[in-house]
C-alpha positions as CSV (number, residue, x, y, z in Angstrom):
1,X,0.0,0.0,0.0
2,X,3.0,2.3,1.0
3,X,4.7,1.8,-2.4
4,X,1.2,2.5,-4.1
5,X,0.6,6.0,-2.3
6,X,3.7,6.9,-2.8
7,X,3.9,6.1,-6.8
8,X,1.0,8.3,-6.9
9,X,2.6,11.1,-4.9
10,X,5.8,10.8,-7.3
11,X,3.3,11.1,-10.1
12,X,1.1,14.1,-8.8
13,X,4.5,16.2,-7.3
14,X,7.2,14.6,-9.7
15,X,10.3,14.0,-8.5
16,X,12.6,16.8,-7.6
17,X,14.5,16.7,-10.2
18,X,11.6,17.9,-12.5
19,X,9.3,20.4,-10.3
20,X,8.4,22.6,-13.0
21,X,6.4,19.7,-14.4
22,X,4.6,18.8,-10.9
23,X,1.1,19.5,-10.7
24,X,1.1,22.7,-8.6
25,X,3.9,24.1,-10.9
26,X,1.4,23.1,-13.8
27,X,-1.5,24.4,-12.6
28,X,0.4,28.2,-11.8
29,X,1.1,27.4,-15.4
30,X,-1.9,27.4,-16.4
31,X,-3.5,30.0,-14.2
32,X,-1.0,32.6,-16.1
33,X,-2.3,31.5,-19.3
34,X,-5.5,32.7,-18.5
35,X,-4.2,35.6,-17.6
36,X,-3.5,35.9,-13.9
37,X,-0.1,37.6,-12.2
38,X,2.4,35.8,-10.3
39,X,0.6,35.3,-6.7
40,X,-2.6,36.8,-8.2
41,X,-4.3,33.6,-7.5
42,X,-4.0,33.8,-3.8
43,X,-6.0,37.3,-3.7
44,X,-9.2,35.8,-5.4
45,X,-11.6,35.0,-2.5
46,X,-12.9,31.9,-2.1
47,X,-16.6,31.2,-2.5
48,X,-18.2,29.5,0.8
49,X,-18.7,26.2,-1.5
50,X,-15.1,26.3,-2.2
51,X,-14.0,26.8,1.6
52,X,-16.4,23.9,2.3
53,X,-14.7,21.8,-0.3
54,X,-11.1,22.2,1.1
55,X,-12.2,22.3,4.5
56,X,-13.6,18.9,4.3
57,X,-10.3,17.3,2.8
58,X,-8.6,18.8,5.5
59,X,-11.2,17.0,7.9
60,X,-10.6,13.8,5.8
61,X,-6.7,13.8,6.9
62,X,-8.1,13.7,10.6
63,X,-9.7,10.3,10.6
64,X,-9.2,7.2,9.3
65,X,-6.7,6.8,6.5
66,X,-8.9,4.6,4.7
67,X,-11.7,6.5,5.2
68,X,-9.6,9.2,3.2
69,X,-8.4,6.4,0.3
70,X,-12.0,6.0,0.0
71,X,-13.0,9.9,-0.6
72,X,-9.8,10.5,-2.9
73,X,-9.8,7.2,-5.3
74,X,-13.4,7.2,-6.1
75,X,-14.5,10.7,-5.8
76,X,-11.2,11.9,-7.8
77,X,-9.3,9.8,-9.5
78,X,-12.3,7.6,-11.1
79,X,-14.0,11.4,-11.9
80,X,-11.1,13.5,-12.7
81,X,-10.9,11.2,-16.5
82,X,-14.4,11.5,-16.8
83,X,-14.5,15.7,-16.4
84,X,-11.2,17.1,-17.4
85,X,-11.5,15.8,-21.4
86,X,-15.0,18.7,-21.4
87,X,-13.6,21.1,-19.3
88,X,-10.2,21.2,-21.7
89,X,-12.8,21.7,-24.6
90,X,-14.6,24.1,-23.6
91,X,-11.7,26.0,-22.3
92,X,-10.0,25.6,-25.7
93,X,-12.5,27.1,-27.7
94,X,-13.5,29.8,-25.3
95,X,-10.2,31.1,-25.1
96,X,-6.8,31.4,-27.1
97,X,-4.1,29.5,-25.0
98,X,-0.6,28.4,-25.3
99,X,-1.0,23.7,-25.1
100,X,1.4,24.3,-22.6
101,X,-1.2,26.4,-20.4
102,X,-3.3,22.9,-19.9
103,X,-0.7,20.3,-19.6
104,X,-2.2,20.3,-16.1
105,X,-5.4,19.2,-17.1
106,X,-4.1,16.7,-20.0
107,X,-1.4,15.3,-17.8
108,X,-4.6,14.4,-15.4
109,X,-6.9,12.7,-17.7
110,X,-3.8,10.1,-18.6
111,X,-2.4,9.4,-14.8
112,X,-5.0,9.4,-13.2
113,X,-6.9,6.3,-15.0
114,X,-4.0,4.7,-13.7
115,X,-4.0,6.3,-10.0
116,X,-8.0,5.0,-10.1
117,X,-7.4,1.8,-10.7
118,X,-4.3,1.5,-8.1
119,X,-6.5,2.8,-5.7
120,X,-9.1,0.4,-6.7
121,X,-7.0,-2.2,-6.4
122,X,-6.1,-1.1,-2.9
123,X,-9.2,-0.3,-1.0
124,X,-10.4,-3.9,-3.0
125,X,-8.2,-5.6,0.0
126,X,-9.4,-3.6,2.5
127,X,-12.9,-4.2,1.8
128,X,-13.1,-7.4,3.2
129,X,-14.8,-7.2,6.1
130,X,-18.0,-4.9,7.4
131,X,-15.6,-2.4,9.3
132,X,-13.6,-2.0,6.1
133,X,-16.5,-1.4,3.9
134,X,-18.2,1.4,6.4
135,X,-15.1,3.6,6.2
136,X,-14.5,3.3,2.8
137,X,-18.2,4.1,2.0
């Protein structure tokens, strides 16, 4: 399980050695494509549905681990394929951007098939028993 998690990580924050491709550095990427400042993008205020959403991931990190797997495999890996391939279209013919400026978005749609099915595969062993089943749910 250890090796799995952190394959993903690897994946998601790259290795050190390339950072500017990791998925924070990616997604500054692509906020200056669309036109925001260095830092800009810590002065935009967070809608209440927003707040809710990050607060409850934080929450998530406070309980049980598997609990968390649960949340994270299903409800973003399995998604993330689903939704980015539409949101990449619509952002492409809304606006004029540089390819680079969603590599984010494309890099998501490939790994994280994978990541879902890791994950998958991993919370499959755990389900086993009653107790298992009712944190991952």
């Amino acid at each position: 399980m250890r090796r799995l998690l952190t394959d993903i990580l690897a994946d998601e924050y790259m290795r050190p050695q390339n950072f500017e491709r990791s998925h924070p550095a990616l997604y500054r990427r692509f906020l200056r494509a669309v036109g925001f400042g260095e830092g800009d993008w810590d002065q935009v205020p967070l809608p209440p549905a927003t707040r809710a959403f990050v607060q409850l991931h934080l929450d998530m990190t406070l309980g049980s681990w598997l609990e968390a797997l649960g949340a994270v495999g299903p409800g973003h890996e399995w998604a993330i394929p689903l939704m980015f391939p539409r949101l990449v279209q619509g952002l492409e013919r809304s606006l004029q951007l540089d390819p680079a400026g969603l590599e984010y978005f494309h890099l998501h749609i490939s790994l994280d098939v994978e990541h879902g099915r890791v994950l998958e595969e991993s919370l499959l062993r755990w389900a086993t028993t009653a107790e298992g089943q009712a944190e991952i749910r």
